[in-house]
N, C-alpha and C positions, 0 to 999 in steps of 0.2 A: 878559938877559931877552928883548930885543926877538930876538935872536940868535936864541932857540930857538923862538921863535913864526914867524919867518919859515921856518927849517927844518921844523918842523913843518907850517906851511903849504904850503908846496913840496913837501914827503913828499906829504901827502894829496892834493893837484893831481895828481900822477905816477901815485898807486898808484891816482884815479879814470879818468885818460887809460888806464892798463893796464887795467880792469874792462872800459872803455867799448868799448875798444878789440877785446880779444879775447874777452870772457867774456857781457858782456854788451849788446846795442844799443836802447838806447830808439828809440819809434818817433820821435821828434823829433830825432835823430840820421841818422835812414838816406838821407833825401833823392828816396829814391823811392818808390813808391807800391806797395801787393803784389799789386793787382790784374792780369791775365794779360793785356787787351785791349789793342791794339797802336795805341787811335788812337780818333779820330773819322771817320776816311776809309773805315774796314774795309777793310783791304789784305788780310785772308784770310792771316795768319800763325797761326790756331789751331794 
């Protein structure tokens, strides 16, 4: 019994690491931010 709840726990781990992975990216996931500006210094990379 405990056997098949850790398998099954593991499945669903794997098959959310593949959603997260390729299908789908929470914004708490990405690490950066989507905004285009290059800074607080304005280096002029528009």
């Amino acid at each position: 019994m405990i056997q098949n709840v850790l398998v099954l726990l593991i499945f669903i781990l794997a098959v959310g690491y593949l959603v997260t992975k390729y299908v789908w990216k929470p914004a708490f996931l990405s690490g950066k931010s989507n905004d285009k500006s290059c800074g607080s210094d304005n280096c002029g990379c528009h």
